[in-house]
SEKOLDREN-776544 format. One line per field, with one value per residue (C-alpha): residue number from 1; residue in one letter; y, z, x. Coordinates in Angstrom, 3 decimals. Layout:
! SEKOLDREN-776544
nr NUM:...
rest A:...
py Y:...
pz Z:...
px X:...
//
This chain:
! SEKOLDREN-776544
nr 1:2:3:4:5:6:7:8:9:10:11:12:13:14:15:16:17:18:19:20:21:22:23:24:25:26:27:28:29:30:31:32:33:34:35:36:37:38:39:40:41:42:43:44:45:46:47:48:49:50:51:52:53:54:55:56:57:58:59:60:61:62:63:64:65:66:67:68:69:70:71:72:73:74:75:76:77:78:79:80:81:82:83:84:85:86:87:88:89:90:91:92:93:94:95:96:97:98:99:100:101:102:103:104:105:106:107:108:109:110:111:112:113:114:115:116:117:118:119:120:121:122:123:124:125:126:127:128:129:130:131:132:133:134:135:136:137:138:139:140:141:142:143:144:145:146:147:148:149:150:151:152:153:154:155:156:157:158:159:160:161:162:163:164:165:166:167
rest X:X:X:X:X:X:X:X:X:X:X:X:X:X:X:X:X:X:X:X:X:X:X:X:X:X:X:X:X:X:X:X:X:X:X:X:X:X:X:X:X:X:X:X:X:X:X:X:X:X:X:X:X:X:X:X:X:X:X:X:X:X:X:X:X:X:X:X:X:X:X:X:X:X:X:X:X:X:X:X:X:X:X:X:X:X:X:X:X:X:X:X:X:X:X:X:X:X:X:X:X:X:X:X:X:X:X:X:X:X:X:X:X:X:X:X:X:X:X:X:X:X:X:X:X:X:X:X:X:X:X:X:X:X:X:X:X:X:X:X:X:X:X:X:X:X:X:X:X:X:X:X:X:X:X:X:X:X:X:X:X:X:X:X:X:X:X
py 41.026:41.457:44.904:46.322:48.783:50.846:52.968:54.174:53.863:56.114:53.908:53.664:54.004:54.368:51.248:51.194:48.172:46.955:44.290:42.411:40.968:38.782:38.160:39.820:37.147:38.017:36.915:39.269:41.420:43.715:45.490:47.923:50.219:53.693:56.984:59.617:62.856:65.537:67.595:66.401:69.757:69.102:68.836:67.328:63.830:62.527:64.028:62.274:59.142:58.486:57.002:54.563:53.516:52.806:50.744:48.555:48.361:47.141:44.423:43.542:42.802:44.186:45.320:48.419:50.506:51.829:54.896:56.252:59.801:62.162:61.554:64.817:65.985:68.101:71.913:70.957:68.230:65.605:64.229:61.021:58.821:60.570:60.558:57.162:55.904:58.291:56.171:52.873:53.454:51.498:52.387:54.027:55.296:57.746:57.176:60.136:60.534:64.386:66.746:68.791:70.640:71.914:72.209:69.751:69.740:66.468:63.483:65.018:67.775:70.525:73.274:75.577:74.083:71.567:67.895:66.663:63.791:62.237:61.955:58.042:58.100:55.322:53.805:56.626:59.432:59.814:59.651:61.335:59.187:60.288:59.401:58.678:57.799:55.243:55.440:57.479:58.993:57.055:53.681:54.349:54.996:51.637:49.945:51.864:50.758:47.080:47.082:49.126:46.887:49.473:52.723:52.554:49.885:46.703:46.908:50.294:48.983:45.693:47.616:49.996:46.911:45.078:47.877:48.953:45.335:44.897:41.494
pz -31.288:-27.749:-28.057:-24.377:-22.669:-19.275:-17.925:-14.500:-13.345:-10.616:-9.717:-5.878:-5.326:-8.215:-10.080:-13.058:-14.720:-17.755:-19.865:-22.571:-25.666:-28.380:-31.630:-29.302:-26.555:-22.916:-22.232:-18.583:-16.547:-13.788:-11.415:-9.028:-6.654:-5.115:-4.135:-6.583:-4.921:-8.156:-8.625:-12.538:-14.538:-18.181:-20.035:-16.771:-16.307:-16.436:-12.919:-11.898:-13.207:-14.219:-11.401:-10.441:-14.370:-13.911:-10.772:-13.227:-16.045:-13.891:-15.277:-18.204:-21.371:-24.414:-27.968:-27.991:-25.546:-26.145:-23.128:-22.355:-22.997:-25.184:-26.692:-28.719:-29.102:-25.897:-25.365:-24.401:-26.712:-23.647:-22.823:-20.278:-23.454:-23.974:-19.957:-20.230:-22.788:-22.021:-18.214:-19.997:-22.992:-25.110:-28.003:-26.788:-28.991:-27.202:-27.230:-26.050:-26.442:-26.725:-28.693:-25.474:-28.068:-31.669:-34.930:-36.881:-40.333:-42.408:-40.734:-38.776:-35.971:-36.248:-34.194:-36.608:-39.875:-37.414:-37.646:-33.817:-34.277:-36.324:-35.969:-36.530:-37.185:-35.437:-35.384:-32.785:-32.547:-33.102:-31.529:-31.554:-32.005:-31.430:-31.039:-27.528:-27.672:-30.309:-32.735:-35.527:-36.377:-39.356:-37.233:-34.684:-36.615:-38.292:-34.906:-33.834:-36.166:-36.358:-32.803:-32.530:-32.861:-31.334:-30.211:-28.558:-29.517:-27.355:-25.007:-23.352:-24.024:-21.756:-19.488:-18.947:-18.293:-15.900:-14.275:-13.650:-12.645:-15.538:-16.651
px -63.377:-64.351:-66.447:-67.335:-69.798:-70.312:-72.993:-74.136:-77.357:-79.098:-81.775:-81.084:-77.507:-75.364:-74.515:-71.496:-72.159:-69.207:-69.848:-67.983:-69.661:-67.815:-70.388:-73.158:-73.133:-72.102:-68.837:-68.239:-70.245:-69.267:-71.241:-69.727:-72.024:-70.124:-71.057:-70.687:-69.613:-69.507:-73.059:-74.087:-72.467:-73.112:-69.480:-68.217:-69.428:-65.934:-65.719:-69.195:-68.854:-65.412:-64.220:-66.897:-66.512:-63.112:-63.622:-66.065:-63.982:-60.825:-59.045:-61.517:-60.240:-61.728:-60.543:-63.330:-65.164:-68.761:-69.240:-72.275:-70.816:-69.366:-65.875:-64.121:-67.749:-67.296:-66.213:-62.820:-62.036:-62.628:-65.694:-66.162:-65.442:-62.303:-61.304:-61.948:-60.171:-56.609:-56.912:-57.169:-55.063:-57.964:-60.032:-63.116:-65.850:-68.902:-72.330:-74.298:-78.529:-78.467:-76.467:-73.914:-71.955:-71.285:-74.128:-75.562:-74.944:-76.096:-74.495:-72.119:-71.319:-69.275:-67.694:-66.946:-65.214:-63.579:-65.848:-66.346:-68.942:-71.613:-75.327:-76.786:-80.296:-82.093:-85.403:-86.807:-83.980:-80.810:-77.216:-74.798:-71.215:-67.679:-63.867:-63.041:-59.287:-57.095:-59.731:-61.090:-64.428:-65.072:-64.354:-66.577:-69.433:-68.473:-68.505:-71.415:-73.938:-72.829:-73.389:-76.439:-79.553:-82.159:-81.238:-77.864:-74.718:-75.805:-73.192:-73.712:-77.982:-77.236:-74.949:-77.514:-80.300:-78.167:-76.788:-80.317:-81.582:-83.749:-82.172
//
């Protein structure tokens, strides 16, 4: 299964960095640098960093996409992990560090009675997982914690690292 990530780093001028894994080994990386010209609105970052996501992701073939981002765990159903995956027509599964939307209750996050995402504990704090597109809740907290070795899955980690010229 080739199991992909994106994030955009700030450090300078904005940097989306993809990458592909297959067994967690780099098989493609793709940086792309951009402007981004939408003020950061939280419950908006697919208007931020959407496009320059896109640009990085263009033409790479993967099975599964890890997004820095909310998913269905959004206000409006459609977070960047959502916007995402709709553009691409691929399985996308969100990532995000802090809770945007909805109430905890055990493992999962609600809005209302209606289930939006889950909570993964990990070894400092937790994350907060949810469907982006072609994919359901239960799978992507499958996915997620196979591929999460620290804090976040390794793909959006290395994309973040790279993207950020740390490795």
């Amino acid at each position: 299964m080739l199991v992909a990530g994106v994030d955009i780093s700030y450090k300078g001028n904005p940097v989306a960095c993809a990458v592909v894994m297959k067994d967690f080994k780099l098989v493609k990386v793709r940086k792309v640098g951009g402007e981004v010209n939408f003020p950061y609105i939280p419950g908006l970052l697919r208007f931020r960093e959407g496009p320059l996501m896109l640009k990085a992701l263009a033409g790479l073939e993967f099975d599964v996409l890890f997004v820095d981002g909310n998913g269905k765990l959004h206000p409006e159903r459609k977070g960047l992990a959502t916007f995402i995956g709709e553009v691409l027509d691929k399985p996308t599964v969100g990532v995000a560090k802090s809770l945007l939307f909805g109430e905890v209750k055990g493992n999962y996050v609600y809005d209302g009675k209606e289930r939006i995402g889950a909570v993964l504990k990990t070894s400092s704090k937790p994350i907060y997982v949810s469907v982006g597109h072609k994919i359901s809740l239960e799978e992507a907290v499958r996915l997620t914690k196979k591929y999460t070795k620290y804090r976040i899955p390794e793909p959006i980690r290395l994309a973040h690292l790279i993207g950020s010229g740390c490795l």
